[in-house]
C-alpha positions as a printed Julia matrix, in Angstrom:
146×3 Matrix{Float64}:
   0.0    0.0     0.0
   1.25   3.36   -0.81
  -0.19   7.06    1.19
  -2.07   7.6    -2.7
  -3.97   4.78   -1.79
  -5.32   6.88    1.27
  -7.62   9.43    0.6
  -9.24  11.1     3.98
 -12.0   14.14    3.47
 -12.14  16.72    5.99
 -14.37  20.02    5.59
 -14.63  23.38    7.38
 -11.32  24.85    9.16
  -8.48  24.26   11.33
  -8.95  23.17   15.08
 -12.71  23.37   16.24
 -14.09  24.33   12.7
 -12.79  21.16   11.13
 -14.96  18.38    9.97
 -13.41  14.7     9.36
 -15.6   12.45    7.19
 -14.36   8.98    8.3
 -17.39   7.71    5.78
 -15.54   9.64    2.54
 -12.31   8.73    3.89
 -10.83   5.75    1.83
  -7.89   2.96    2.24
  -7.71   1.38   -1.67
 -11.1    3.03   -2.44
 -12.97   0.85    1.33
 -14.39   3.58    3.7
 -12.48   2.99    6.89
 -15.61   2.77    8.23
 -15.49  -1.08    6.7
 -11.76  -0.61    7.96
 -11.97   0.2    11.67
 -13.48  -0.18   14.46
 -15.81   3.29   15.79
 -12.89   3.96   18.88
  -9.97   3.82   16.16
 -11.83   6.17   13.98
 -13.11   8.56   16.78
  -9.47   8.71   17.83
  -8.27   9.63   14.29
 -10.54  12.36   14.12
  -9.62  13.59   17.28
  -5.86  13.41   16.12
  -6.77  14.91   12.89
  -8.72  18.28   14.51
  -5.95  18.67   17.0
  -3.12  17.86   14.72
  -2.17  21.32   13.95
  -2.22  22.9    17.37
  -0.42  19.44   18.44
   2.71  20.22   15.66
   2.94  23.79   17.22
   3.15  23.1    20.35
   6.15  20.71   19.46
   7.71  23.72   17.17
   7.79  26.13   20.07
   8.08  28.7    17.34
   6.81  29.67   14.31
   3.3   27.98   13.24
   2.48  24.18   11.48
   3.46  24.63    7.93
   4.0   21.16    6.73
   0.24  20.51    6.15
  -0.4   24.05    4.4
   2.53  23.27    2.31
   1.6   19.85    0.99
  -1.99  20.77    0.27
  -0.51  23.83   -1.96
   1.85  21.42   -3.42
  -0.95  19.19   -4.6
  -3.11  22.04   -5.6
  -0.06  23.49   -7.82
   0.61  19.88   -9.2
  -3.24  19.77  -10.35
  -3.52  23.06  -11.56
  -0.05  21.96  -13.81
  -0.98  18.71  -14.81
  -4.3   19.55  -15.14
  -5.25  16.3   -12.98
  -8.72  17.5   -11.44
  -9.45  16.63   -7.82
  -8.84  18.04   -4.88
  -9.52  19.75   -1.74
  -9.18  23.56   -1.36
 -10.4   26.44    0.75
 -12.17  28.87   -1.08
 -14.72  31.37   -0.6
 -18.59  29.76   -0.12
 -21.42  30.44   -2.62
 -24.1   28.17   -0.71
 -22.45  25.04   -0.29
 -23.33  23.44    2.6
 -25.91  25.7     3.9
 -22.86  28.47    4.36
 -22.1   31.54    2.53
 -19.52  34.25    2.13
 -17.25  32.6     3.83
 -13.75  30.36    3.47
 -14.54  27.19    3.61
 -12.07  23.51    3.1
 -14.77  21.89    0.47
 -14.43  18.94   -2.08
 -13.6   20.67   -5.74
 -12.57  19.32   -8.86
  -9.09  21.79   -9.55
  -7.44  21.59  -12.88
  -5.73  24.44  -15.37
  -8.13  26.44  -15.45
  -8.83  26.91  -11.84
 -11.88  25.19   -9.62
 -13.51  23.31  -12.08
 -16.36  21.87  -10.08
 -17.57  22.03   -6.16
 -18.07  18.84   -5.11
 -21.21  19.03   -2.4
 -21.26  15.94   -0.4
 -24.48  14.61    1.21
 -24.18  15.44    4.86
 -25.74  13.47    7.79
 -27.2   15.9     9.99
 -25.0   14.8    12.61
 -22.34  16.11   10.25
 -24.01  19.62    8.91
 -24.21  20.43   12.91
 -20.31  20.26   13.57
 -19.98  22.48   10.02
 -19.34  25.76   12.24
 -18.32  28.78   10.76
 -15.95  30.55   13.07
 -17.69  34.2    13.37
 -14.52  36.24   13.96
 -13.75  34.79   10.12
 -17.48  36.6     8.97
 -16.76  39.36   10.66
 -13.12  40.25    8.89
 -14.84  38.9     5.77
 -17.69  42.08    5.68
 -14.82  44.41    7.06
 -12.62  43.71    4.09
 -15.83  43.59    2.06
 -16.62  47.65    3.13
 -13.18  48.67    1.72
């Protein structure tokens, strides 16, 4: 197995505004859902929305970068290659009952930019930990008034 086979989805933010999807997360194209038991998964999320704050605190200085930097090196590559799929944070429409915000969704990214959002069906369980982080909203309408 090689780290292309794994595919995890995560929506929203960083830290408290993050959203893991263990159902749309994949080993070899099998939800680890089929994979794992609940405690293993519920533990990986937990890892997953804490992981940033986690690789800071080891740091002692500066801020987690290696996670920023792959996901822009992935973006670049499929904007290059013109390989479609990915993840990226960009500013909400509708999707998922949010708007005018910045938001990590699903999006098909190729040359000529985002080529398609991808809206995933949401339990409701999941649409309720979707948060939007109101101190975002509010410098979003500030820098809208300039």
């Amino acid at each position: 197995m090689l780290v292309r086979d794994i595919s995890a989805m995560v929506l929203g933010g960083h830290g408290d505004t993050m959203v893991p999807l263990p159902r749309f997360s994949t080993v070899c194209g099998v939800p680890i859902t089929e994979l794992m038991s609940n405690d293993a998964i519920q533990r990986l999320v937990e890892r997953t929305v804490n992981g940033g704050a986690q690789i800071v605190n080891l740091l002692k200085t500066g801020s987690a970068f290696y996670a920023p930097s792959a996901a822009v090196t992935n973006m670049v590559e499929a904007v290059v290659k013109d390989t479609s799929g990915n993840a990226c944070m960009r500013l909400s429409g509708r999707e998922y009952g949010k708007r005018d915000i910045y938001l990590g969704v699903p999006v098909k990214l190729g040359r000529r930019g985002v080529e398609e959002i991808i809206e995933l069906e949401l339990t409701a369980d999941e649409r309720n930990r979707l948060k939007v982080c109101r101190g975002c909203k509010v410098r979003i309408a500030s820098l809208k008034s300039l």
